[in-house]
VEXMAR-479914 format. One record per residue (C-alpha): y, x, z. Coordinates in steps of 0.05 Angstrom, whole numbers, always signed. Layout:
! residues N
Y,X,Z
Y,X,Z
...
***
This chain:
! residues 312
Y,X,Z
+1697,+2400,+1948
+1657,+2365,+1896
+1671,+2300,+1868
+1618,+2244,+1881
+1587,+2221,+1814
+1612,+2156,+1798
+1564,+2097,+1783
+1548,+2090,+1707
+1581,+2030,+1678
+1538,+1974,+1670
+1544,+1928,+1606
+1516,+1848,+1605
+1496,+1854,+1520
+1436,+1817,+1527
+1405,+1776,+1580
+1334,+1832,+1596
+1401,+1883,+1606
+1389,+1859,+1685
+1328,+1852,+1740
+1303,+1792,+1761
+1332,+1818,+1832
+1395,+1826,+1795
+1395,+1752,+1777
+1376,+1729,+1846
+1439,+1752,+1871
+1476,+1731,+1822
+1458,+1661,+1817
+1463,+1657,+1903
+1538,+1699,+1884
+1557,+1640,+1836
+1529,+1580,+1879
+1580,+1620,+1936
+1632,+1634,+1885
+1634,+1559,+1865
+1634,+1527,+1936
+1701,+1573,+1944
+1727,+1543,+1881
+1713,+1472,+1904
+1743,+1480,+1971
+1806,+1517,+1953
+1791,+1570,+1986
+1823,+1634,+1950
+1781,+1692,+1944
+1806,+1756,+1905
+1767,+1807,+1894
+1790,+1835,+1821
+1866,+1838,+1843
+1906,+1882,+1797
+1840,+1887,+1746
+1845,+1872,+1671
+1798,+1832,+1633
+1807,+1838,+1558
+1784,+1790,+1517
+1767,+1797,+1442
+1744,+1735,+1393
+1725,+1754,+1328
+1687,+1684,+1335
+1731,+1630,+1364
+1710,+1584,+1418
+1736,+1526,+1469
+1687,+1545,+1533
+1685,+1609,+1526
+1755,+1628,+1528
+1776,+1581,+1575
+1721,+1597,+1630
+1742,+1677,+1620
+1807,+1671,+1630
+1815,+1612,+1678
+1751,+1651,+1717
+1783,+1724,+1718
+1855,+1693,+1739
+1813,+1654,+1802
+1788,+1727,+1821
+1863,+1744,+1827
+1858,+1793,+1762
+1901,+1785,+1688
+1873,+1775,+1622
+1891,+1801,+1557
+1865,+1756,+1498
+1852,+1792,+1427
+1832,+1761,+1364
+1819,+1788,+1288
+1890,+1775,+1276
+1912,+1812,+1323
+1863,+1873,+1346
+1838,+1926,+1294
+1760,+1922,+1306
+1715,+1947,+1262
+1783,+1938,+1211
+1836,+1991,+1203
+1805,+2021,+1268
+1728,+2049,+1272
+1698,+2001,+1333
+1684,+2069,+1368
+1768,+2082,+1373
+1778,+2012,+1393
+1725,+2022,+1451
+1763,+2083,+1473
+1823,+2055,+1478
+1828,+1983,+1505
+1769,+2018,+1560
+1830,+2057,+1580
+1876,+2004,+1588
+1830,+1953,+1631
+1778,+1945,+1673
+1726,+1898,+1633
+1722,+1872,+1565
+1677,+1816,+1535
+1674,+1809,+1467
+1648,+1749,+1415
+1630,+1767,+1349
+1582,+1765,+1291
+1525,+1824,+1294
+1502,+1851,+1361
+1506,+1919,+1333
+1584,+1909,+1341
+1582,+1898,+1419
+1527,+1952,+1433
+1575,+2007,+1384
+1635,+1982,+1426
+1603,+1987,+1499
+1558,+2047,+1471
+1646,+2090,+1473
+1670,+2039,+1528
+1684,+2071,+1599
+1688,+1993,+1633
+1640,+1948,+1637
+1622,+1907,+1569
+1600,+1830,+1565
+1571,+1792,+1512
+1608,+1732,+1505
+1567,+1702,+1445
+1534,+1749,+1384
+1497,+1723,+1329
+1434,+1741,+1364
+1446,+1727,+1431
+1487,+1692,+1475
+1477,+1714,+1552
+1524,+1683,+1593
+1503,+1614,+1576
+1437,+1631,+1588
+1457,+1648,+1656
+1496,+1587,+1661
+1432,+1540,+1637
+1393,+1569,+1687
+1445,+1560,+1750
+1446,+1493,+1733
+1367,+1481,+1729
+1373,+1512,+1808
+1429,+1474,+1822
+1392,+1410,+1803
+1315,+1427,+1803
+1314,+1494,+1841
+1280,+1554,+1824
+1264,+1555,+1744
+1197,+1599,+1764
+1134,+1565,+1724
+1167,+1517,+1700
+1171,+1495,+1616
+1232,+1495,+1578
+1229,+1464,+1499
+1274,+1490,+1452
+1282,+1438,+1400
+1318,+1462,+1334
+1343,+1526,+1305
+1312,+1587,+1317
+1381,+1621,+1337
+1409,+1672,+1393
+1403,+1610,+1444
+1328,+1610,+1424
+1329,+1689,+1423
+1361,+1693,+1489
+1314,+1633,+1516
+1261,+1678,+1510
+1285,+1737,+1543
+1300,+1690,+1601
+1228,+1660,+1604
+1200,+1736,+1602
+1237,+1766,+1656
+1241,+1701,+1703
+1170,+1672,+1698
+1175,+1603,+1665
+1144,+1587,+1592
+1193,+1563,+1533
+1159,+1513,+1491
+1198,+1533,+1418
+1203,+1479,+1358
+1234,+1502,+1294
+1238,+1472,+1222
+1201,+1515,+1179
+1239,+1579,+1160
+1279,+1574,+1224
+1225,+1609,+1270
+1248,+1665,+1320
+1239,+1724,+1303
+1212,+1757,+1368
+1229,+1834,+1338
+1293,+1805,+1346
+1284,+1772,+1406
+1268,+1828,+1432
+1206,+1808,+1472
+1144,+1857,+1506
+1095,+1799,+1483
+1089,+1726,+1456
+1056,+1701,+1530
+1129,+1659,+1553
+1126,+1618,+1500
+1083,+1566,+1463
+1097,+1556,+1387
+1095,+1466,+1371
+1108,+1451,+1289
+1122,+1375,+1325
+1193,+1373,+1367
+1156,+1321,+1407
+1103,+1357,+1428
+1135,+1408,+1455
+1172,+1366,+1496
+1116,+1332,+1529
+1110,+1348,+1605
+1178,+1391,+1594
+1225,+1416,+1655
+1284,+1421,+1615
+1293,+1395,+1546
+1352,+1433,+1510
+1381,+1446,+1439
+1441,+1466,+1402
+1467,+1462,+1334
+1434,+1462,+1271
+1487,+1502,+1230
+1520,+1554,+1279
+1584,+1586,+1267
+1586,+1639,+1201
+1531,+1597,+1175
+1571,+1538,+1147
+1555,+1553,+1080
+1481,+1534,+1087
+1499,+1472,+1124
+1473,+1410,+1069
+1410,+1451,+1072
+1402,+1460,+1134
+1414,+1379,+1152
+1355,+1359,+1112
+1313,+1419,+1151
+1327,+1396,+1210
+1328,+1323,+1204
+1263,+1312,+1251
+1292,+1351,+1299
+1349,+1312,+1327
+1327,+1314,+1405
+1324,+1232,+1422
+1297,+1181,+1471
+1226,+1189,+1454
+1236,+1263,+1463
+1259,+1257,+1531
+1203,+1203,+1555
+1151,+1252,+1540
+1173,+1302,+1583
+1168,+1308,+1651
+1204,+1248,+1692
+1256,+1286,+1721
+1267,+1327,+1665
+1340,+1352,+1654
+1374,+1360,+1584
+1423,+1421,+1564
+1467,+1425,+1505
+1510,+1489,+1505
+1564,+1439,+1459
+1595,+1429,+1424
+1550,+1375,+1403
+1546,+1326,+1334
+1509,+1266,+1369
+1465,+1229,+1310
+1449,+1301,+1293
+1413,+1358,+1337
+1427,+1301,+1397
+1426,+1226,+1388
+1488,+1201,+1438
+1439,+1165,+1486
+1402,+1226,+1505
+1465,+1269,+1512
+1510,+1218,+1544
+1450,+1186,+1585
+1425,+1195,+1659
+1376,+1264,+1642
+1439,+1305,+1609
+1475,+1357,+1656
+1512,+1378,+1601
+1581,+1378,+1637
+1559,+1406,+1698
+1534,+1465,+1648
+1589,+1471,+1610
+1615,+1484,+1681
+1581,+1526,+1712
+1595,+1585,+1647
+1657,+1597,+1694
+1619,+1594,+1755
+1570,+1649,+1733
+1615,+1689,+1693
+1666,+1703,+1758
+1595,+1723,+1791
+1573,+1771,+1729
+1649,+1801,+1734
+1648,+1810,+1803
+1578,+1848,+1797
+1592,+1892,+1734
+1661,+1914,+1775
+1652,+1914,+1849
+1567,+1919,+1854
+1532,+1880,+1908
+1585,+1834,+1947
+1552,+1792,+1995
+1620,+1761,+2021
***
């Protein structure tokens, strides 16, 4: 008798690695996912799976929606760090793929250069998620966007501005805009621009290109920035708060845009700096409900990459 050919594994390494379809269901899988969590009702679907973690990058959200999200699903974690794991160290990446993909069922992995994650996922026999790279950063993406739906509904045609660095929130921005239909309205400081080679982009139609941060906030959806100096960039960070000193996202900002525009901040935030503390801690900022929702969507993006299409 011949064995079936199993599915190929699917990795999550950048945000165009799914269909719009594929999104669909997973934000209607999160927005299910969630009410569970919210009720108490238990729901375990990854019992007896493994998630291994591995932070070459540290972070607060991201480990803590991971682990507290694949524990919910009824599965274990393993968490990894530099001082601990052999990546890309003692061990080639391509050895380390092999064999922690052995010994669990899914790994996500933060670290500095995306060609690390796609080397690691490129020998991995489980699933593979992007939990932050220097040039993209997926699952908050994913997260943004559920909580545009939750609070605006479908993100479709609508305009996002990207105030400040040109980085993989920006990168990954624009992937988003592409595959879902909505326009990103991008301000960077000069020397900061996105590089859409990077970006990875068909064509420069989802976004618009403003030299003023307030223009392209006016008649804005969504309003959202991050940073200026992002982590393994400290060293350029004196320069980079005199680059970016018009670009501190602030009241005026916000009362161009759109009246029931929302603002985003994947944190963690310096207010006075990318944020002033009345726009961030005022009535337009979902940042909380954002911050969130990463374990929301990540449950639903680990449910998908394992189990496929669950419509329970």
């Amino acid at each position: 008798m011949t064995k079936p050919a199993s599915a190929p594994v699917r990795h999550y390494l950048q945000f165009s690695d799914l269909s719009a379809d594929d999104y669909a269901h997973l934000f209607t899988r999160a927005a299910e996912i969630k009410r569970k969590f919210k009720t108490y009702e238990k729901y375990h679907p990854l019992a007896d799976r493994t998630l291994a973690m591995i932070f070459e990058k540290a972070s607060t959200r991201t480990r803590v929606s991971f682990e507290a999200g694949m524990y919910q699903l009824g599965g274990s974690v393993v968490h990894l760090t530099t001082g601990d794991s052999q990546l890309g160290r003692a061990e080639p990446i391509e050895d380390s793929a092999r064999v922690i993909s052995r010994m669990t069922d899914i790994v996500m992995i933060r670290t500095y250069g995306q060609d690390k994650i796609e080397r690691f996922a490129s020998h991995s026999r489980v699933p593979v998620i992007n939990g932050l790279t220097n040039e993209f950063h997926p699952c908050q993406i994913l997260a943004d966007i559920f909580t545009f739906i939750e609070h605006r509904g479908s993100i479709k045609g609508k305009v996002v501005a990207w105030v400040g660095d040109g980085n993989n929130m920006a990168n990954t921005w624009l992937q988003a805009a592409e595959l879902l239909g909505f326009t990103v309205h991008l301000s960077t400081p000069s020397g900061y621009e996105v590089d859409q080679a990077v970006a990875g982009l068909q064509g420069n139609a989802c976004y618009k290109v403003f030299a003023d941060p307030l223009e392209a906030c006016r008649d804005a959806d969504l309003v959202t920035t991050d940073v200026w100096t992002s982590m393994g960039y400290e060293a350029e960070n004196d320069v980079r708060k005199q680059a970016f000193a018009d670009w501190c996202v602030d009241e005026a900002m916000m009362q161009v845009a759109r009246p029931e525009a929302l603002f985003m901040h994947c944190l963690p935030a310096h207010r006075g700096e990318e944020v002033s503390a009345e726009v961030i801690d005022g009535p337009q900022s979902v940042v909380w409900d954002e911050a969130e929702n990463r374990l929301h969507v990540q449950k639903a993006l680990m449910e998908f990459l394992l189990l496929g299409r669950v419509n329970a």
